[in-house]
C-alpha positions as CSV (number, residue, x, y, z in Angstrom):
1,X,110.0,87.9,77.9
2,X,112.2,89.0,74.9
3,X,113.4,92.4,75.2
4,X,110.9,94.1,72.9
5,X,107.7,92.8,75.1
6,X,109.6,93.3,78.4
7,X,109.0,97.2,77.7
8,X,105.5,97.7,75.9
9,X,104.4,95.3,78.9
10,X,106.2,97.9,81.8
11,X,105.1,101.3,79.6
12,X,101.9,99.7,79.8
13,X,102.5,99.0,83.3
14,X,102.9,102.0,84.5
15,X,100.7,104.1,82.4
16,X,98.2,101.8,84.0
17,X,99.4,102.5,87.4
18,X,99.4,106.2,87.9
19,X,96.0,106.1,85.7
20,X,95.3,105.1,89.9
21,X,97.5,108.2,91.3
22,X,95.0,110.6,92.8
23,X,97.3,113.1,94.4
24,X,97.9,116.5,92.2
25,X,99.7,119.1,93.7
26,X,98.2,122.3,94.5
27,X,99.2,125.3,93.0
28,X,101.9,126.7,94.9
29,X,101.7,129.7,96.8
30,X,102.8,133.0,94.4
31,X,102.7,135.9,96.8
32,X,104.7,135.5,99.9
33,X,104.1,137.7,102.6
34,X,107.2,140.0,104.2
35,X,106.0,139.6,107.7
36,X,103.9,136.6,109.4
37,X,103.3,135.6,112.9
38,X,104.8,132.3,112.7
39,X,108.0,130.8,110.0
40,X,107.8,126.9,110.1
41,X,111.7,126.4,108.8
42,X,111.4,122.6,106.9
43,X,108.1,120.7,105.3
44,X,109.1,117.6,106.6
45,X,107.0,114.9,109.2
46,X,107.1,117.6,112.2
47,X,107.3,120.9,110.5
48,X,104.2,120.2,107.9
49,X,102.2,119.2,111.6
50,X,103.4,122.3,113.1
51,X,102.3,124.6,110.5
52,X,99.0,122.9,109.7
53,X,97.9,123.2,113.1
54,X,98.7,126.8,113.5
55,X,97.3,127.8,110.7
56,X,93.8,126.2,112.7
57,X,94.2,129.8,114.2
58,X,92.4,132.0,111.7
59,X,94.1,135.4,112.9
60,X,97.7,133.9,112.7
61,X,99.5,134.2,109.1
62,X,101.5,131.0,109.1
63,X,104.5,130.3,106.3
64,X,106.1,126.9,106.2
65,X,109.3,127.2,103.7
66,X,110.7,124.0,102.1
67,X,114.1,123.7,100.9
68,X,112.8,121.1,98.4
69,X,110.3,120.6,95.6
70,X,106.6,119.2,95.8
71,X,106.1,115.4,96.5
72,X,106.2,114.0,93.2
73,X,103.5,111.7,91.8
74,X,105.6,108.6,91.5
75,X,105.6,108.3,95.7
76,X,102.0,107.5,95.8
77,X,102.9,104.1,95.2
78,X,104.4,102.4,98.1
79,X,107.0,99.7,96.0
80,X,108.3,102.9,94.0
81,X,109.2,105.2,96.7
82,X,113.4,104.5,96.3
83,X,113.0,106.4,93.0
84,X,113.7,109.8,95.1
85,X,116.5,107.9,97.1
86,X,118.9,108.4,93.9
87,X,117.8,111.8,92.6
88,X,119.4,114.3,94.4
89,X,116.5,116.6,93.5
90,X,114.8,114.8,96.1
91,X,117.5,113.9,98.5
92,X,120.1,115.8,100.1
93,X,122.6,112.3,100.0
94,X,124.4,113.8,102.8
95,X,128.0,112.6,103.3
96,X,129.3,111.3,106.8
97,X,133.0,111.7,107.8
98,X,135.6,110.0,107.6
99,X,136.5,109.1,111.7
100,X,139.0,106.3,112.9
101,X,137.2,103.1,113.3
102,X,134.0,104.8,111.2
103,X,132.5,104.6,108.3
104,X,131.7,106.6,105.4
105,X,129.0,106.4,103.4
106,X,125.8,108.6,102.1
107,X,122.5,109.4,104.1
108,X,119.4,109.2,102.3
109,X,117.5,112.8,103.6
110,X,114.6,113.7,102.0
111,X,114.6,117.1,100.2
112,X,110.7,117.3,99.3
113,X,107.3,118.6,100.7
114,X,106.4,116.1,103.5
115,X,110.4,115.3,104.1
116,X,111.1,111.5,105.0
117,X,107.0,110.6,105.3
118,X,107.5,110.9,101.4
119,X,110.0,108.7,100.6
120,X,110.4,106.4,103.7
121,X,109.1,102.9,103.5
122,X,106.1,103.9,105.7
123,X,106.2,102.2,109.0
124,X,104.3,103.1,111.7
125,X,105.7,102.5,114.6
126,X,105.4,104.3,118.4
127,X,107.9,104.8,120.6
128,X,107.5,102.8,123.9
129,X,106.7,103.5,127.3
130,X,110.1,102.5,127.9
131,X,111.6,104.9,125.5
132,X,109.5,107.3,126.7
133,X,111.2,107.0,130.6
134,X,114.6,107.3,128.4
135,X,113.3,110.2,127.5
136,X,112.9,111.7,131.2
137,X,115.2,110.4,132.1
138,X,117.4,112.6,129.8
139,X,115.8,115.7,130.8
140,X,112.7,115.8,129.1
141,X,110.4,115.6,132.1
142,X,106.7,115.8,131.1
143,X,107.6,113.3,127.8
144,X,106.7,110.5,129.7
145,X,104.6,108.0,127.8
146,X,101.2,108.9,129.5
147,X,101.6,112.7,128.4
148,X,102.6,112.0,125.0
149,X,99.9,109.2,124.3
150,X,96.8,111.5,123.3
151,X,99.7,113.2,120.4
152,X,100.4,110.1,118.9
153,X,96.5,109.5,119.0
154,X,95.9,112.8,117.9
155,X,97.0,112.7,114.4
156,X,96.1,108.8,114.3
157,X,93.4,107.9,112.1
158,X,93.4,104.1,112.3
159,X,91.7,102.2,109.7
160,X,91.6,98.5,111.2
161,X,89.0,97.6,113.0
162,X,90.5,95.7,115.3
163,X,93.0,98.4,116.3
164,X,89.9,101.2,115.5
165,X,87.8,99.8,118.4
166,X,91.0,100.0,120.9
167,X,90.3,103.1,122.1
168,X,93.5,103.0,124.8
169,X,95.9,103.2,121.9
170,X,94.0,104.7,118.7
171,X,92.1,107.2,117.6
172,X,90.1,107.6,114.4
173,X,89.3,110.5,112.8
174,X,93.0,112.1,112.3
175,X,95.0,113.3,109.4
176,X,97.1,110.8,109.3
177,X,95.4,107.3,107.5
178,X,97.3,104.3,108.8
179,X,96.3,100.4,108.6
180,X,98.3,97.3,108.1
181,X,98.6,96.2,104.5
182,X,96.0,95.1,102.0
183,X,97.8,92.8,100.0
184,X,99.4,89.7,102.4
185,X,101.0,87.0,99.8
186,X,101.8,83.4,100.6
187,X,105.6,84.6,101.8
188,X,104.1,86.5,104.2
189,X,102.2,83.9,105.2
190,X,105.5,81.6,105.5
191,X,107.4,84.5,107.5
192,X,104.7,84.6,110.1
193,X,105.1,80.9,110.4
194,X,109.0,81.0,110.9
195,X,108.3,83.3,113.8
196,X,105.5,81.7,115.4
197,X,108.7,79.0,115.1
198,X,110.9,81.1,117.0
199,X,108.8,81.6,120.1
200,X,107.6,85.1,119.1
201,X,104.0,86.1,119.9
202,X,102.0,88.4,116.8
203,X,101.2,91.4,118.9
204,X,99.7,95.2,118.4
205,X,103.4,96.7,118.5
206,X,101.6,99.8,118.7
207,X,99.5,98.3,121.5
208,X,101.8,98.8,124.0
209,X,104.0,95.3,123.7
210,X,107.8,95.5,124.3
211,X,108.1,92.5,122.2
212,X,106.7,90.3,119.3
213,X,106.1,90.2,115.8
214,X,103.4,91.5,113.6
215,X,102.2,93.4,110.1
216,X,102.7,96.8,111.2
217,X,100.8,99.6,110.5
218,X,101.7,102.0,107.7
219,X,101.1,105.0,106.8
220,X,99.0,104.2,103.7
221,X,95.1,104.8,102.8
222,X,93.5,102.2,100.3
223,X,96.9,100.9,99.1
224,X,98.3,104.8,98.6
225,X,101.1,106.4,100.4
226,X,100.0,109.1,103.2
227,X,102.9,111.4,103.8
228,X,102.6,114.3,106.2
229,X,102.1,116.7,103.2
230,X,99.1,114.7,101.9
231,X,97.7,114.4,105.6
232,X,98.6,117.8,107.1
233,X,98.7,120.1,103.9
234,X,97.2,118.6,100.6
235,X,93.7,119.3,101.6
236,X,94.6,122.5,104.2
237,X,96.3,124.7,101.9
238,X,93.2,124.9,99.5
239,X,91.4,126.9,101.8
240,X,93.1,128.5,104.1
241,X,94.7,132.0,103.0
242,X,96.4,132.3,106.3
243,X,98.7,129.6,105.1
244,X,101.2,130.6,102.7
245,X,103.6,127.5,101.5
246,X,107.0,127.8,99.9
247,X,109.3,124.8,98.2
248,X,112.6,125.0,96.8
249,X,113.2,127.8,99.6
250,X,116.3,127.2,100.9
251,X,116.8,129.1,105.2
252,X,120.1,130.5,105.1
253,X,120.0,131.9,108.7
254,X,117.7,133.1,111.7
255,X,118.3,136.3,112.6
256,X,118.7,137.0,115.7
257,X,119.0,140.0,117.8
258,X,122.4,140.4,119.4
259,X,121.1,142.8,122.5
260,X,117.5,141.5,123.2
261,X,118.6,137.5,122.1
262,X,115.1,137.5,119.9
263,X,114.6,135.4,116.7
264,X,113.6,138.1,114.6
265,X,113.4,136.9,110.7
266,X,114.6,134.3,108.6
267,X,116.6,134.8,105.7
268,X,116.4,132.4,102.6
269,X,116.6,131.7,98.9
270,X,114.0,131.5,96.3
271,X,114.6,128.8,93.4
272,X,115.6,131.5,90.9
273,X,118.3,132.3,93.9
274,X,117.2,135.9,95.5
275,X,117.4,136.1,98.9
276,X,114.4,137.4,101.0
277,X,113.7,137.5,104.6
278,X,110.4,137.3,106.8
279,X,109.3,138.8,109.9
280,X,108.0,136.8,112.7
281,X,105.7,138.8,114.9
282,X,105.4,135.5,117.5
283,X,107.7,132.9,116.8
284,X,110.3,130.8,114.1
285,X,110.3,127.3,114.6
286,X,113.0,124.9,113.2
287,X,111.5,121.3,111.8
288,X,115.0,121.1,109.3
289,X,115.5,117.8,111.0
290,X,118.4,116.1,112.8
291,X,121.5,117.4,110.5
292,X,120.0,120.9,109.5
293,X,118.3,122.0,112.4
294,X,121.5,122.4,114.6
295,X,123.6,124.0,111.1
296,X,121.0,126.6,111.0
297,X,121.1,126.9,114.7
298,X,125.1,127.4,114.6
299,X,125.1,129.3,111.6
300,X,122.6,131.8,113.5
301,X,125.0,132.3,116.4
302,X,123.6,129.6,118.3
303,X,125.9,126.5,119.5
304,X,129.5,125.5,120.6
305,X,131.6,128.6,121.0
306,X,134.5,127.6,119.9
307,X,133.1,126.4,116.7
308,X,130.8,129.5,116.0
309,X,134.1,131.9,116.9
310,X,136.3,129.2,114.0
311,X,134.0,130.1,111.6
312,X,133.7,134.0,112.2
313,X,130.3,133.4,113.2
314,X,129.2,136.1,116.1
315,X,127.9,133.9,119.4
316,X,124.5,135.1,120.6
317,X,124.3,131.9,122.6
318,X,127.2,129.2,123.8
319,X,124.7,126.1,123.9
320,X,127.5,123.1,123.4
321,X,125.0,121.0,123.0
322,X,123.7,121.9,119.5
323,X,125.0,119.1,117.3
324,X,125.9,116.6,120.2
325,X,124.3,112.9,121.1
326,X,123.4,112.4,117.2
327,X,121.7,108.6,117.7
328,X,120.8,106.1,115.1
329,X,119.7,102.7,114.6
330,X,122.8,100.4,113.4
331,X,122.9,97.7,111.0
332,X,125.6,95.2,109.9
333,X,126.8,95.6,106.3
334,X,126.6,92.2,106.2
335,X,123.2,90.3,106.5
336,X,121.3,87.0,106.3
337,X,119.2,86.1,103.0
338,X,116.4,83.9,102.1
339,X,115.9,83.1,98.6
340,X,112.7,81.9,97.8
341,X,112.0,79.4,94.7
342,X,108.7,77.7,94.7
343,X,107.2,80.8,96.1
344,X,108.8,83.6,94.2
345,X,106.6,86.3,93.3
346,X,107.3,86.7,89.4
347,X,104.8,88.5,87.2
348,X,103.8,87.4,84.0
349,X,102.6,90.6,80.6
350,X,99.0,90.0,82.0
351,X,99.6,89.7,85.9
352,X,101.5,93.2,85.5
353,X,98.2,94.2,83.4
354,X,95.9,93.1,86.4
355,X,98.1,94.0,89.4
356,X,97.9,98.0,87.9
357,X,94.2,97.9,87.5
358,X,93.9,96.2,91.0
359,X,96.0,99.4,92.3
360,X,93.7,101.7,90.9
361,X,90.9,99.9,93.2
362,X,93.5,100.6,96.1
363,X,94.3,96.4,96.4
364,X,96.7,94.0,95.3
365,X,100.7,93.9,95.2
366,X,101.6,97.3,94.3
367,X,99.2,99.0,97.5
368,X,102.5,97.4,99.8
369,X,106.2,96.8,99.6
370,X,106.8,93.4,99.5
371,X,107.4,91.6,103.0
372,X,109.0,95.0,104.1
373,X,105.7,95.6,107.0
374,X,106.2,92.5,108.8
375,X,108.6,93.7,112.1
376,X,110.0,91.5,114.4
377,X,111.3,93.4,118.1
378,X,112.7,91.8,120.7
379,X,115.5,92.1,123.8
380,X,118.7,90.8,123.2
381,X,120.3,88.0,125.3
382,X,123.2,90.9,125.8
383,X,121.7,93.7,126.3
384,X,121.8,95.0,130.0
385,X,118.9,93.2,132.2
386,X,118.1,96.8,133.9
387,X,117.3,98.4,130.3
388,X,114.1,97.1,129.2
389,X,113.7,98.6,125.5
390,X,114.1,96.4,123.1
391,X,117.5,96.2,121.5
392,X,117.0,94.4,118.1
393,X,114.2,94.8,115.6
394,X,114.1,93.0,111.6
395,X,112.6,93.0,109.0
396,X,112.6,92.2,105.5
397,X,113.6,93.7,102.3
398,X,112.5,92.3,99.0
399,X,114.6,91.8,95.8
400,X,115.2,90.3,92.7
401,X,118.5,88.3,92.9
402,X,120.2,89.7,89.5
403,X,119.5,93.0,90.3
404,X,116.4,93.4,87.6
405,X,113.2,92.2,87.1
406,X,113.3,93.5,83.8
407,X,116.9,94.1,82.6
408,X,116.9,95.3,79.1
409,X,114.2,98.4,80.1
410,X,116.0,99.2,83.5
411,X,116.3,102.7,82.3
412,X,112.9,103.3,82.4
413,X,112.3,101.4,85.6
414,X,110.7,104.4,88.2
415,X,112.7,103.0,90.9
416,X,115.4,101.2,92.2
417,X,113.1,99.0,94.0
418,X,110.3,98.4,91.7
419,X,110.8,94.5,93.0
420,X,109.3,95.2,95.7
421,X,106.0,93.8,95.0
422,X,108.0,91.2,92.7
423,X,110.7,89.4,94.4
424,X,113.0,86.1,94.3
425,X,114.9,86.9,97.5
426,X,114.8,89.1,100.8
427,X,117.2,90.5,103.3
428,X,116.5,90.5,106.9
429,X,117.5,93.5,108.0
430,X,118.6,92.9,111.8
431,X,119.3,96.4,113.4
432,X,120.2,97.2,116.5
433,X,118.3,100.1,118.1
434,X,120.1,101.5,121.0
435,X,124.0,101.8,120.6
436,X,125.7,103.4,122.9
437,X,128.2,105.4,121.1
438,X,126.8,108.5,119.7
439,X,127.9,110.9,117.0
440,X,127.6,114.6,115.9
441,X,127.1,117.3,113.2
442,X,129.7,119.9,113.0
443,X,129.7,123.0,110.6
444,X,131.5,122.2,107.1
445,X,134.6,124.0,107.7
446,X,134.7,125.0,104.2
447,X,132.0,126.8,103.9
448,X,129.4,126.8,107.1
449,X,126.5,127.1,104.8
450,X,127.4,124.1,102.8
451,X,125.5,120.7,104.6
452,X,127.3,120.0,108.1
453,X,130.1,117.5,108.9
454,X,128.2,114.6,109.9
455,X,130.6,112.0,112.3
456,X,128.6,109.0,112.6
457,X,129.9,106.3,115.8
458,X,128.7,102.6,114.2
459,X,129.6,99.6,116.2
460,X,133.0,101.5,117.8
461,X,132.1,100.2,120.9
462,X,133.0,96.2,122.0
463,X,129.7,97.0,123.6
464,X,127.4,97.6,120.5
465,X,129.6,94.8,118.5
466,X,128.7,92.3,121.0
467,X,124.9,93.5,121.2
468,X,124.8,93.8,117.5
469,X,126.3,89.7,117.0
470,X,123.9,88.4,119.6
471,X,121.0,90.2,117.5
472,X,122.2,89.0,114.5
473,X,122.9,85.4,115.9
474,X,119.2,85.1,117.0
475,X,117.5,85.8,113.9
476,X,119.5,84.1,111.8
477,X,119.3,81.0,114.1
478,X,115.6,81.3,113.8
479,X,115.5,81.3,110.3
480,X,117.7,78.0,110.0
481,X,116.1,76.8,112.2
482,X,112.7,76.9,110.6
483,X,111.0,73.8,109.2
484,X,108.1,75.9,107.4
485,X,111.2,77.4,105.6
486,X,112.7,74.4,104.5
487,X,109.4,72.7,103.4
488,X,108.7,75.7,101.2
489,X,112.2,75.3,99.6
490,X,113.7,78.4,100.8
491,X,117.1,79.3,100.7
492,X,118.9,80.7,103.9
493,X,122.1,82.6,103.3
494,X,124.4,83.2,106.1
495,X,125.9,86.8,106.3
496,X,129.1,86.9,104.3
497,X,132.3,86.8,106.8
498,X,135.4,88.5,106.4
499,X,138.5,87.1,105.7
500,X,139.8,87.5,109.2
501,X,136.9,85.6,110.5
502,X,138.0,82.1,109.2
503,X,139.8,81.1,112.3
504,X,136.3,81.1,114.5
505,X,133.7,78.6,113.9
506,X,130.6,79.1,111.7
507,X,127.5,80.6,113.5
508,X,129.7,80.9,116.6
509,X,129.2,84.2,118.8
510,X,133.0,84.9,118.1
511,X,131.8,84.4,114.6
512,X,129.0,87.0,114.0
513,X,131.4,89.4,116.6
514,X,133.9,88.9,113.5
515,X,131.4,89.8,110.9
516,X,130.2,93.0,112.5
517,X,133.5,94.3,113.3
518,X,135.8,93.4,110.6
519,X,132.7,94.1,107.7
520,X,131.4,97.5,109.0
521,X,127.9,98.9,109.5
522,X,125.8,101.4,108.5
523,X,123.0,103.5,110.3
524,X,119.2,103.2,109.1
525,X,118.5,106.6,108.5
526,X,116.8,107.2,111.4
527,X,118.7,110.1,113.0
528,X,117.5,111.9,116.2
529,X,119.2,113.8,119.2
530,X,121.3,116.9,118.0
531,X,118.9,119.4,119.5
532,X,118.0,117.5,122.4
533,X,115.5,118.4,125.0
534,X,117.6,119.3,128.4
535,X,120.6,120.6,126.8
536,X,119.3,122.2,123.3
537,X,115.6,123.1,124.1
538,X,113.7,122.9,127.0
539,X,110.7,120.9,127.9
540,X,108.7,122.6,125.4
541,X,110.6,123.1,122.8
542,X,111.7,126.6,123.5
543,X,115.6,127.2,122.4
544,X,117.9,127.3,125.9
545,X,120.5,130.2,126.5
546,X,117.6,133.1,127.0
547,X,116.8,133.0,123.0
548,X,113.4,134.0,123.3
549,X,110.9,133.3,119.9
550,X,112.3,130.4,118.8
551,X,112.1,126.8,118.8
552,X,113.1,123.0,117.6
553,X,110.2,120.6,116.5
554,X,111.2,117.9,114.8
555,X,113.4,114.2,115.3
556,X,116.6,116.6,116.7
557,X,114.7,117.2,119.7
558,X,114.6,113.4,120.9
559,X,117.3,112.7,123.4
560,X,117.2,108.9,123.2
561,X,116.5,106.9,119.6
562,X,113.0,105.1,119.9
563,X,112.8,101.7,119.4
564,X,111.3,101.8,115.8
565,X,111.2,103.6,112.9
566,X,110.9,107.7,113.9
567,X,108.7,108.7,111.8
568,X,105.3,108.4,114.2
569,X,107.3,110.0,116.7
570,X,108.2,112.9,114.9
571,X,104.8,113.5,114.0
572,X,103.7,113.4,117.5
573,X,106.5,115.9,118.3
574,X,104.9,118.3,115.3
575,X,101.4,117.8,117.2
576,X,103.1,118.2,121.0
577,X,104.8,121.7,119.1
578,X,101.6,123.1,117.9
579,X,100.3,122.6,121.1
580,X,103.0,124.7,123.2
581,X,102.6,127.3,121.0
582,X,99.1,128.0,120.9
583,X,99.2,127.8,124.8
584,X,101.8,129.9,125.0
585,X,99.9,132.7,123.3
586,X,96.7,132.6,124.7
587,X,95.0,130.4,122.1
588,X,93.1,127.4,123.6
């Protein structure tokens, strides 16, 4: 297209598609009250479950302060949801430290109503039984997978039939919408093939299966995005008045009383920057998630000693392990591509014309992201024969190869990855899902109520650098390997090696054990474990160190990674929290 009709065809575009945008925000809340029975710190995956449940209890007055704005429009549609991943309106882009043998880098963190669930690319994905005994294992007894089933299920509000009618594993009738994607195109098709190929089996992998393949579930109703705001809040803050909601409020501090060890109030700032503070008669509950629930814990009095008394800070509590076993899922920097010719998804003035009326209907390309739902998991050769998670899981992620689909009106292009319903080229994302090494948030020795230090541990270990390769190794073997691939004409890159790797030959295990270590890695911004069950919180959810009124509900609380994306999880700690606390006083 010349340059002129590349952008009256995307303003077109896009008027067209959020013509189909049903989600308006609801008027915020204007009158906050001074004293409530229960402060939800964080609007994120946990803490908008927490507080939408609590706020079932009539009598209660429930306030849920968010540090960041409403969920824009623009995340309704699933390929545009990396438009918030560069605005920093929407994201925190936390910096991780500089450590020997580390890396450095940016975390995406959403800073928005509905947290990661509103900008993540909406997999749903369980942890496993097997995760589950990780999790008792660590201390978190009464976490098994049997008790934490009906939680998952709870919220679950499945809308395949297929997966409806499985009544061990799903539920209907939740807040939370999920179903596999509407829109399947012929590369889809092909990648299914290549691991039929491979000796994989297409499973429920929220069906209780270790292993497999399959298109996943995601957290998406008729083609539209269903974040834990939409789900939890959208609808629940209309009409109920014992729910008051507050964004751009950013927590300072709990306080805490020093002789009686109580979580009194919460102190924070209002987007014109006045501080306030509210009472809780019952109980404050932290859902900040991995990297701010254990600052605000510290910065409260609660955490390491000797890092509370550096910073001045008075200690109510000496809990050392606030901040500790930070886990992630690790990637290589360096990854295998597929470049698709024949089969490219390239759209023409009146495809883009059709595919935004079909959105509006809730089908076609732009109701998923590309190839991005199709999962692989599976063991690795390496990985210990006793541990029987799951140790690599890929996926794809669509792209156009120059960077653009439409270069001269990139400007106005809503998001970095508005490919990913049009694409030439993917990368299989191979990540490994249980490292061993594990890192830690510290308080910004400049100023403790700046964001945290964040020291991130990616493939440090000979350990995860030899699980990581053999991962690696596998898929990409399978994807050379295939002959549906090279009868469609498809392209397979091999992951670019390092200079020292030269001497070591091609596809060789010593080979991909040289690209992981000499190229670096980077986590997949699925952080959990700072405020872990056992040695932060106990079984549930209650802070340790005889701090009464105040708990941790969100992904910090997990003391082993899942295998999967977290965000399901989280949820299903939100629900588990709710739970405690009506228990706890009285409330059936």
């Amino acid at each position: 297209m010349a340059a002129a009709q590349q952008c009256i065809a995307l303003a077109s575009f896009l008027a067209l598609v959020f013509s189909g945008v049903r989600y308006k925000p609801p008027a915020e809340t204007t009158v906050i009250p001074t004293e409530v029975d229960v402060v939800v710190v964080g609007g994120g995956s946990a803490g908008a479950v927490v507080a939408s449940r609590l706020s079932e209890v009539t009598k209660w007055q429930v306030v849920l302060l968010e540090a960041g704005p409403e969920e824009p429009l623009v995340q309704q549609v699933p390929p545009f949801n990396s438009h918030t991943y560069s605005n920093s309106l929407y994201d925190w882009k936390l910096a991780v430290q500089k450590a020997p043998n580390d890396h450095t880098g940016i975390i995406s963190r959403a800073k928005m109503l509905g947290g990661c669930s509103a900008h993540n690319g909406m997999i749903y994905l369980r942890g496993l039984e097997s995760d589950h005994q990780c999790w008792e294992k660590a201390g978190a007894k009464g976490w098994g997978f049997k008790e934490v089933l009906p939680f998952y299920k709870k919220s679950e509000n499945a809308l395949d039939s297929d997966l409806a009618n499985d009544k061990k594993y799903h539920a209907t009738g939740g807040p939370m919408s999920v179903q596999r994607a509407l829109n399947v195109d012929q590369n889809a098709k092909l990648l299914r093939t290549v691991f039929k190929e491979g000796g994989l089996t297409e499973v429920d992998l929220n069906g209780g299966h270790d292993e497999g393949f399959g298109w996943t579930q995601t957290t998406t109703k008729q083609g539209r995005r269903v974040s834990a705001n939409t789900a939890f809040l959208y609808e629940q803050r209309k009409t109920r008045k014992n729910l008051h909601i507050l964004t751009e409020a950013r927590v300072r501090k709990v306080h805490i009383n020093a002789a009686t060890k109580r979580a009194e109030s919460v102190e924070y700032t209002d987007k014109k920057g006045a501080t306030h503070i509210i009472k809780a008669r019952l109980e404050i509950v932290l859902s900040a998630g991995t990297y701010f629930s254990p600052q605000l814990l510290m910065v409260s009095g609660i955490g390491p000693q000797e890092q509370l008394k550096k910073a001045k800070i008075p200690v109510i509590s000496h809990l050392p392990g606030v901040g500790q076993n930070l886990q992630d899922h690790n990637m290589p920097a360096s990854l295998p591509v597929i470049t698709f010719t024949r089969t490219a998804i390239v759209p023409t003035v009146s495809q883009l014309q059709k595919d935004a009326k079909d959105y509006a209907r809730g089908v076609g390309p732009l109701t998923v992201r590309g190839l991005n739902p199709m999962v692989v998991r599976k063991r690795s050769l390496s990985q210990p024969k006793s541990d029987k998670r799951p140790y690599i899981q890929a996926q794809a992620l669509v792209e156009w190869s120059n960077g653009s689909l439409m270069p001269f009106c990139t400007e106005r292009t809503p998001s970095p990855n508005f490919t990913a319903c049009y694409y030439n080229q993917a990368t299989i994302n191979v990540v490994l899902l249980h490292p061993t090494d594990s890192g830690t948030v510290t308080l910004n020795t400049t100023d403790a109520f700046s964001p945290p230090f964040i020291y991130q541990k990616v493939f440090t270990s000979k350990q995860d650098v030899v699980a990581m390769a053999a991962g690696l190794k596998e898929v990409t073997d399978m994807l050379l390997s295939s002959k549906a691939l090279r009868s469609a004409g498809v392209k397979v890159t091999l992951p670019a090696k390092g200079a020292a790797c030269g001497a070591n030959k091609v596809g060789s295990a010593a080979w991909y054990e040289c690209i992981v270590r000499t190229n670096g890695g980077v986590t997949w911004g699925h952080g959990v474990g700072t405020c872990s069950i056992g040695s932060v919180v106990d079984t549930r959810l209650r802070v340790l160190g005889g701090v009464k009124g105040l708990r941790v509900a969100d992904a910090s609380v997990m003391p082993c990674v899942p295998s999967g994306n977290t965000n399901a999880p989280t949820i299903m700690v939100g629900e588990r929290a709710a739970d405690f606390i009506k228990k706890d006083h009285g409330v059936a």
